[in-house]
N, CA and C of each residue as an Amber inpcrd file, in Angstrom:
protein
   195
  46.9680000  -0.5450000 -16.5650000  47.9020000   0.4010000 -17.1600000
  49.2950000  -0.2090000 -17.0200000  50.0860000  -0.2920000 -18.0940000
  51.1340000  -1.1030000 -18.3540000  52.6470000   0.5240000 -17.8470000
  53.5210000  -0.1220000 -17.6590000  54.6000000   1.3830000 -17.2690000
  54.7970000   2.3920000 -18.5170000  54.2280000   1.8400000 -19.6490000
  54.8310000   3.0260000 -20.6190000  53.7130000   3.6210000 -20.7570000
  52.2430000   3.3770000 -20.4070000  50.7880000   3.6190000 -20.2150000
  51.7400000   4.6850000 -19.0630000  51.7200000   4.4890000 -18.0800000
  51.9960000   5.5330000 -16.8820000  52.8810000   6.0820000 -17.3150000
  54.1190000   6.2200000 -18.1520000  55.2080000   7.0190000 -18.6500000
  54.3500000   7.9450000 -19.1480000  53.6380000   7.6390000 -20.2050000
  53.3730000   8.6480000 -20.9040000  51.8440000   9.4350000 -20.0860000
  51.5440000   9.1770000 -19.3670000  50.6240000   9.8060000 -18.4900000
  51.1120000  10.3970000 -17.7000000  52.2170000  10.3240000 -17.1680000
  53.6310000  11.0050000 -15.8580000  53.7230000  12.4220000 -17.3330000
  54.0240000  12.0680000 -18.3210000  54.4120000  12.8880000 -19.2840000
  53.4670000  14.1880000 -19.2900000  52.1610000  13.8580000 -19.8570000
  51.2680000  14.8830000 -19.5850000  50.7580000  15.5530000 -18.4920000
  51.2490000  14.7790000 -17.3190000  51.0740000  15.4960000 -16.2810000
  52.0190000  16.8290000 -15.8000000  53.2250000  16.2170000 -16.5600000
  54.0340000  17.6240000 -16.3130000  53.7540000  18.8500000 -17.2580000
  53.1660000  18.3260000 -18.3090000  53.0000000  19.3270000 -19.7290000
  51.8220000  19.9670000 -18.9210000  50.3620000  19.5840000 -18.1240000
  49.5290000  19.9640000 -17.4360000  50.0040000  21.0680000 -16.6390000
  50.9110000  20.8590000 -15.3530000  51.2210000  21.3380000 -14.6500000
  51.9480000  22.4650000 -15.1730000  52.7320000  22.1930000 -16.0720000
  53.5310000  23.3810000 -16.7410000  53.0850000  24.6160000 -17.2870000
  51.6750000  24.2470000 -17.8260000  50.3970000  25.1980000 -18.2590000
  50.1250000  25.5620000 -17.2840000  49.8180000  25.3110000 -15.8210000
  48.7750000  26.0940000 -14.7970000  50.2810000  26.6310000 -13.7300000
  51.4810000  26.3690000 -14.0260000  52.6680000  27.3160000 -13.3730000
  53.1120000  27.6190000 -14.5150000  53.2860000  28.8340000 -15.1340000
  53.7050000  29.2180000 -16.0950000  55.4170000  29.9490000 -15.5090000
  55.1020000  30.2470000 -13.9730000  55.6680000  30.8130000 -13.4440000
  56.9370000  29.8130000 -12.7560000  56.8440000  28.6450000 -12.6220000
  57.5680000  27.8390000 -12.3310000  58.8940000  27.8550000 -13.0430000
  59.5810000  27.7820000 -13.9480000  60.4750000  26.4540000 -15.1200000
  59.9190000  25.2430000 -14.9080000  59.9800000  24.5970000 -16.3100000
  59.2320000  23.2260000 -16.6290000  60.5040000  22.1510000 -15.9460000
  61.6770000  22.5940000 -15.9530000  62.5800000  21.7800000 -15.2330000
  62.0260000  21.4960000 -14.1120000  61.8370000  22.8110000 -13.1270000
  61.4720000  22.3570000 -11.7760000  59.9190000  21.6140000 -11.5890000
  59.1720000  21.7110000 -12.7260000  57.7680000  21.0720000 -12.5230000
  58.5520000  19.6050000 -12.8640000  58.9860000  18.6660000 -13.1630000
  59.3710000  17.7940000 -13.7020000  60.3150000  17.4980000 -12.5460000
  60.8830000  18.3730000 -11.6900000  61.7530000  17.4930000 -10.8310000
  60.2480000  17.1510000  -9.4300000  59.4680000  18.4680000  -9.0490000
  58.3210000  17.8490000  -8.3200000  58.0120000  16.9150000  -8.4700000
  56.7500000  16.6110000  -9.7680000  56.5240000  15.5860000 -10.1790000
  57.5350000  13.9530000  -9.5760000  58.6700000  14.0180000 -10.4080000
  59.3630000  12.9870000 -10.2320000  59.2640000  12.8250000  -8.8380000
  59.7830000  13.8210000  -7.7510000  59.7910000  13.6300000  -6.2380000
  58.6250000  13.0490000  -6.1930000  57.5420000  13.2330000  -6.3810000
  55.9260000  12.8360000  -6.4180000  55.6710000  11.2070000  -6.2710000
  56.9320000  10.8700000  -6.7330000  56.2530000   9.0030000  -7.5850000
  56.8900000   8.1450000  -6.7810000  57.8450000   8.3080000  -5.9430000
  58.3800000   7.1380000  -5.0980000  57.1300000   6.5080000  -4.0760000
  56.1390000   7.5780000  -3.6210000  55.4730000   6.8590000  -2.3820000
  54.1900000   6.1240000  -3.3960000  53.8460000   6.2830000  -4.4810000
  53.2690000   5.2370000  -5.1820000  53.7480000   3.9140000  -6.0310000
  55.5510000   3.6440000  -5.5960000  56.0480000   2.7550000  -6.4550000
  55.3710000   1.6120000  -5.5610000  55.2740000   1.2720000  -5.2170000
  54.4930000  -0.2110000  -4.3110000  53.1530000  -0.1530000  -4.5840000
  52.2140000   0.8360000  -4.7470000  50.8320000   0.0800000  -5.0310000
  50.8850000  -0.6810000  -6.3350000  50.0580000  -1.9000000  -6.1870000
  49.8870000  -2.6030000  -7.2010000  48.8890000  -2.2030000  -8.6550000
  47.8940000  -1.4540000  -7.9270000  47.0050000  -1.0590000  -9.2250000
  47.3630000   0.4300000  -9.5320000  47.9310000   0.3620000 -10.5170000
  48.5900000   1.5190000 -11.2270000  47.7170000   2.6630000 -11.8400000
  46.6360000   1.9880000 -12.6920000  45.7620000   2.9010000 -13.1170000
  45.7260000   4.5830000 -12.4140000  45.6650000   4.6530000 -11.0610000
  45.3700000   5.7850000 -10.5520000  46.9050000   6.6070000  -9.9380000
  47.6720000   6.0140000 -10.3830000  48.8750000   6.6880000  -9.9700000
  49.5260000   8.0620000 -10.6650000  49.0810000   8.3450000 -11.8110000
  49.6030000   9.5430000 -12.4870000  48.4930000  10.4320000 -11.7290000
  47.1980000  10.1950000 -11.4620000  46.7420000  11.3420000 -10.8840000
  47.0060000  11.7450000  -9.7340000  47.3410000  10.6120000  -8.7670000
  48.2080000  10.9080000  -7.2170000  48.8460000  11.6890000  -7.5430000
  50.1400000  11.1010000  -8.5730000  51.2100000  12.1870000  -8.6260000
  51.0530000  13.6190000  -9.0660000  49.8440000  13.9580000  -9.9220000
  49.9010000  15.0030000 -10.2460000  48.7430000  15.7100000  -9.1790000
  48.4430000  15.3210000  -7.6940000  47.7430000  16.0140000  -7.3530000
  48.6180000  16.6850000  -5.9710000  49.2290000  15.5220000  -5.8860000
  51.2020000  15.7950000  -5.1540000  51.7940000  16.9280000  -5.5570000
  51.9870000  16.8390000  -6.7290000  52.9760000  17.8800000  -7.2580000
  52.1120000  19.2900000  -7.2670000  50.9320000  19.1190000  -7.6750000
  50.4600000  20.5100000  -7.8930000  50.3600000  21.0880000  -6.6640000
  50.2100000  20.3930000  -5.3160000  50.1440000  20.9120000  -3.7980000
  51.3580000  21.3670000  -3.5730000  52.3670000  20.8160000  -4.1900000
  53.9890000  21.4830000  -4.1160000  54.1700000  22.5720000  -4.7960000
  53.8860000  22.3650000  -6.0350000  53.7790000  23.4420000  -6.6080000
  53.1680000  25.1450000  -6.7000000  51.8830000  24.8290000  -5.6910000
  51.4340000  25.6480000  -5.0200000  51.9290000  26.5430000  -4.0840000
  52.3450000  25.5540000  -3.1500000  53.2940000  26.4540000  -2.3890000
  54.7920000  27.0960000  -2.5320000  55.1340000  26.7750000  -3.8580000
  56.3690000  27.4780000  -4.8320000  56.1810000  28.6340000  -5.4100000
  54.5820000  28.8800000  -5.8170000  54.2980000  29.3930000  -6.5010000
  54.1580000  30.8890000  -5.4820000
């Protein structure tokens, strides 16, 4: 997975998340998320990193909710 492969997978992950917190603002799902992605900038195999992040954020999100 190349970075605009993970851009646009970071992308749907917030559109995801935004559907299952309706209750959130999509701003604040999108600032989680983002908080989400620094502790995966160093792994090398990327492939599985939008789902880390979106399994990060939704545990945050949870407890926002």
């Amino acid at each position: 997975m190349d970075r605009s492969d993970e851009e646009r997978a970071i992308g749907e992950v917030v559109d995801r998340l935004a559907k299952q917190f309706p209750q959130v603002p999509v701003e604040a799902v999108e600032q989680v998320v983002s908080q989400s992605r620094p502790e995966f900038d160093e792994v090398p195999i990327r492939d599985f990193v939008p789902l880390f992040v979106e399994r990060g954020a939704k545990a945050r999100l949870r407890d926002m909710a």
